[in-house]
Residue frames relative to the residue before (quaternion, step in Angstrom):
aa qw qx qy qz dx dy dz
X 1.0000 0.0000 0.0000 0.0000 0.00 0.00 0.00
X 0.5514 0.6572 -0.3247 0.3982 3.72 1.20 -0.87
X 0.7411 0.3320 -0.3342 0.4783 3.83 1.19 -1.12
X 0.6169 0.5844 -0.4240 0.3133 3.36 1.11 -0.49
X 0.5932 0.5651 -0.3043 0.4860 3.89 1.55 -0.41
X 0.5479 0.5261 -0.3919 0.5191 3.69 1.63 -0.59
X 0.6813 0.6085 -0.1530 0.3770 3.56 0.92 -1.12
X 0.5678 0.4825 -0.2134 0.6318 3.41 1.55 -1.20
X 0.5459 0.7474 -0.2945 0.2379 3.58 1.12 -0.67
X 0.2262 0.8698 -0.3919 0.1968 3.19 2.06 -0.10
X 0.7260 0.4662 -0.4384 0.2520 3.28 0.51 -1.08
X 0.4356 0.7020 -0.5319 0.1858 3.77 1.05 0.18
X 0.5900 0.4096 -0.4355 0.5426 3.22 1.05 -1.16
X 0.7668 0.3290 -0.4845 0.2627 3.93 -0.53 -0.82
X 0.4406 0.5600 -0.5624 0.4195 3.56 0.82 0.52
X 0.5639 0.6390 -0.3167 0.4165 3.14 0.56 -1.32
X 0.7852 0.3741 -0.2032 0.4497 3.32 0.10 -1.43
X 0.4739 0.6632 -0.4228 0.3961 3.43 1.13 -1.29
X 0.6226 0.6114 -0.2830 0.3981 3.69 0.57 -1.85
X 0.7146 0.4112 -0.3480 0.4464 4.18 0.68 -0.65
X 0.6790 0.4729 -0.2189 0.5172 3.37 1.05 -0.87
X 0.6186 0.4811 -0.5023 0.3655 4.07 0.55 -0.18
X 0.4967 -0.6148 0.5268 0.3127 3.84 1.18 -0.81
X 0.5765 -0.3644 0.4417 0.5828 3.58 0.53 -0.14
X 0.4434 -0.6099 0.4279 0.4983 4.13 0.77 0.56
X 0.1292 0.7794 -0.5571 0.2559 3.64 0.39 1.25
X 0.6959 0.3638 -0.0972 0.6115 3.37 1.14 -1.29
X 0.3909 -0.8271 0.3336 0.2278 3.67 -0.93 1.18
X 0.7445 0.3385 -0.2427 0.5218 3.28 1.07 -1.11
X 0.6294 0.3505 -0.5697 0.3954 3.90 0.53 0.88
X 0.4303 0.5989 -0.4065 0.5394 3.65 1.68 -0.18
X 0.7639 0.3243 -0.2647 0.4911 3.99 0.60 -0.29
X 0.4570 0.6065 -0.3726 0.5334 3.37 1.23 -0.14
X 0.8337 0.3329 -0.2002 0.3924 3.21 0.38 -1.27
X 0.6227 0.4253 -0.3939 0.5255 3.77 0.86 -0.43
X 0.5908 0.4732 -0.5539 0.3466 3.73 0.81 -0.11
X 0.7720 0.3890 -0.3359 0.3739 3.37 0.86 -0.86
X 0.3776 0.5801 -0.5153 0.5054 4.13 1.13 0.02
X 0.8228 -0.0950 -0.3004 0.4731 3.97 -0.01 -0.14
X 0.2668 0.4913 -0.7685 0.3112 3.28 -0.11 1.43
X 0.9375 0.1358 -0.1576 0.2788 2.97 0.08 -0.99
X 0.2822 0.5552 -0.6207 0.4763 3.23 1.46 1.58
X 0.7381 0.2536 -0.4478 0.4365 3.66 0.33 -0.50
X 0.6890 0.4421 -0.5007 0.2812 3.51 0.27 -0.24
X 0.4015 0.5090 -0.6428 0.4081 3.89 1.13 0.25
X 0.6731 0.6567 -0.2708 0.2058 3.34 0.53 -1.72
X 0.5004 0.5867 -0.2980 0.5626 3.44 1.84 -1.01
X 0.8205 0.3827 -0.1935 0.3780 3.57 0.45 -1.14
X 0.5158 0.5942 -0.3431 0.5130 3.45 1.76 -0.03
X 0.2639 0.7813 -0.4180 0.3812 3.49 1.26 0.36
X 0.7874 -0.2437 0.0740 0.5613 3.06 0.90 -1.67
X 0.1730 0.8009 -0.4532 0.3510 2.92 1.08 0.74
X 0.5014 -0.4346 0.7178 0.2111 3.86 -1.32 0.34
X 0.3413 -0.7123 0.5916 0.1617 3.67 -0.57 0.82
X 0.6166 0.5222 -0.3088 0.5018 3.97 1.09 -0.81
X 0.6986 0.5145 -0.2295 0.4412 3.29 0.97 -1.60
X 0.7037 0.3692 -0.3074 0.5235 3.78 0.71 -1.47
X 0.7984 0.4193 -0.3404 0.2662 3.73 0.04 -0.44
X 0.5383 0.6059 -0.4311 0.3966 3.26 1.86 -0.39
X 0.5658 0.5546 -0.3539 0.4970 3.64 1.44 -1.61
X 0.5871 0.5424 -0.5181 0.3046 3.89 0.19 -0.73
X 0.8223 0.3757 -0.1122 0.4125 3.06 0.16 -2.15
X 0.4767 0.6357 -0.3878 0.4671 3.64 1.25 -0.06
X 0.6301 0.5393 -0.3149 0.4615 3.32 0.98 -1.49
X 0.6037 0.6872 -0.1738 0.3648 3.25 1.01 -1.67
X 0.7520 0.2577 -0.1752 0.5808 4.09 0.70 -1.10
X 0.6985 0.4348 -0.3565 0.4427 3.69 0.81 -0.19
X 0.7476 0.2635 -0.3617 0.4907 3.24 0.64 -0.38
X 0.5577 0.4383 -0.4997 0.4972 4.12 0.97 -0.09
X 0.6245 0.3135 -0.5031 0.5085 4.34 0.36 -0.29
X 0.4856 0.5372 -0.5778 0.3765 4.21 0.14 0.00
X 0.7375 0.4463 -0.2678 0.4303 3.42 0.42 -1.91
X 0.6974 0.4046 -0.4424 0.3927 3.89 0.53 -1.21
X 0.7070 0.4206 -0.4220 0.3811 3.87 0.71 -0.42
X 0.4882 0.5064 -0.5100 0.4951 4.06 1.26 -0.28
X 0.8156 0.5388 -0.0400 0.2072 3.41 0.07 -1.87
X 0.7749 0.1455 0.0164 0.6149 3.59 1.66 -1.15
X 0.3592 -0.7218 0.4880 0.3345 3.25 1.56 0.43
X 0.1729 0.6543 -0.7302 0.0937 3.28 0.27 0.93
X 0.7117 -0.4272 0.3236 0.4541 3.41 -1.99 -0.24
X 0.0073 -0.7695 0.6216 0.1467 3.06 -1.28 0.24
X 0.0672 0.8687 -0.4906 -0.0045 3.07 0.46 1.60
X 0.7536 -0.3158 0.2424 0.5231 3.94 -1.34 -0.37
X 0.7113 0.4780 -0.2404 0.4558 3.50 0.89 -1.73
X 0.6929 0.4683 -0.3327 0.4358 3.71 0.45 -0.97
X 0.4712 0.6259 -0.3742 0.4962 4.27 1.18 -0.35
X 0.7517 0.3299 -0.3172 0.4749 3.14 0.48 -2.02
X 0.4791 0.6131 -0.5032 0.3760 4.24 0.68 -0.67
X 0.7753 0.4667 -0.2748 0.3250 3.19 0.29 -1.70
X 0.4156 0.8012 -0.1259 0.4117 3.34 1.59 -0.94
X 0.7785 0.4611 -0.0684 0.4202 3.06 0.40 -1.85
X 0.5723 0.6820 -0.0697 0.4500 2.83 1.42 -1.48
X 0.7039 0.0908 -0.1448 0.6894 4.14 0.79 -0.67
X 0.4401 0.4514 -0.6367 0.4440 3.21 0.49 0.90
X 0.6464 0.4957 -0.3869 0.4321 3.89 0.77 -0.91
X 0.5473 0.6727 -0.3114 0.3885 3.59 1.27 -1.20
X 0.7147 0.5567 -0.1954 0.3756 3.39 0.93 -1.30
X 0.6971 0.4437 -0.1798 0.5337 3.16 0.90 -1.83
X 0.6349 0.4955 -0.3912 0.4453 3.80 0.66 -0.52
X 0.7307 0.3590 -0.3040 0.4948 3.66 0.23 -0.88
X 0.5471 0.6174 -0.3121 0.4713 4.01 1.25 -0.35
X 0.6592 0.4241 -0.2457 0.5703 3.50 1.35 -1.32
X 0.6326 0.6048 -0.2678 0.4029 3.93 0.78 -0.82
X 0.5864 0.6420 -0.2422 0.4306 3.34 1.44 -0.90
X 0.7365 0.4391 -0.0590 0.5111 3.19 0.97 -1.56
X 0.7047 0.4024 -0.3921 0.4334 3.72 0.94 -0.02
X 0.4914 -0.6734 0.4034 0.3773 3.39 -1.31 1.19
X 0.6375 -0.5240 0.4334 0.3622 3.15 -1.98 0.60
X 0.2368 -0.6831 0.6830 0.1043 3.25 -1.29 0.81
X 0.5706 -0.6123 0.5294 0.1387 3.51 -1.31 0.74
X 0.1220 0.8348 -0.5348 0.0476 3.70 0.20 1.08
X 0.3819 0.6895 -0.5649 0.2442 3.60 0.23 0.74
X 0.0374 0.6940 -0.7190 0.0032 3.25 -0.81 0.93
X 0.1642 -0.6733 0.6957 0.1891 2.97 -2.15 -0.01
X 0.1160 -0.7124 0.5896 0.3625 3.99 -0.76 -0.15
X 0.2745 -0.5855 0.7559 0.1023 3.02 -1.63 1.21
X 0.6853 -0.4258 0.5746 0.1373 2.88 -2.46 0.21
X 0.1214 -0.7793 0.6038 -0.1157 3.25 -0.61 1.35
X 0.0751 -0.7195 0.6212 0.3014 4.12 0.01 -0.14
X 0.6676 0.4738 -0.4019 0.4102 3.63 0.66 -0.17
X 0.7846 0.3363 -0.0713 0.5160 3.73 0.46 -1.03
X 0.2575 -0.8760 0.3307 0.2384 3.38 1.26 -0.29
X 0.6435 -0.5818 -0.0327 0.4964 3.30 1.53 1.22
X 0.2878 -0.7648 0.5519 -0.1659 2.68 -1.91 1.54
X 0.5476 -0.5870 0.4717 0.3649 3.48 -0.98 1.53
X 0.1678 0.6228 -0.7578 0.0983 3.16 -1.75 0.92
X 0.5082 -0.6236 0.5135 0.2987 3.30 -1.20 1.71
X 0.3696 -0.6776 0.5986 0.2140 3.32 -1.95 0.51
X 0.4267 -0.7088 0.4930 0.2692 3.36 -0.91 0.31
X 0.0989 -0.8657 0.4907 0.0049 3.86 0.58 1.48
């Protein structure tokens, strides 16, 4: 369920994009568009940070996030689309892949912590027992 929230995570790029179309948030209903979709898709990382690798879920996010916002600026704003910037863009869901491939295959690790009271250290992570 964790890749399917990284994946649903779309709304990074339409933030992204959202950002060209608010004006400097001058204009109201793409200025509300966009901040709806910035914390979608903070809370859906945050959903997938459950169990997610924090390196792994945040690389695939923001990854999702520059590959699919440099597609739209080259459909949408005619940015360039030149040979070198492709092979980047390229290169780029290649890392997306091989990360969320390499994340798959490692075993689950138990991330619950809590912080306890310490009078000496004034408090310290200790794993719970879920």
């Amino acid at each position: 369920m964790a890749w399917i929230y990284l994946i649903v995570a779309l709304f990074e790029i339409s933030w992204a994009i959202g950002l060209k179309y608010t004006e400097g948030f001058t204009r109201l209903l793409p200025s509300l568009g966009t901040i709806a979709s910035m914390i979608l898709s903070i809370v859906l990382l945050g959903l997938a940070l459950k169990t997610l690798p924090v390196g792994t879920a945040y690389a695939v996010w923001t990854g999702i996030g520059a590959v699919g916002t440099a597609a739209l600026g080259i459909y949408l704003f005619a940015e360039p689309a030149t040979a070198l910037r492709l092979i980047c863009i390229g290169l780029i869901l290649s890392g997306i892949v091989t990360a969320g491939l390499q994340a798959s295959t490692e075993p689950s690790v138990d991330r619950s912590i809590k912080q306890v009271s310490s009078p000496r250290w004034g408090g310290l992570l200790q794993k719970t027992n879920r």
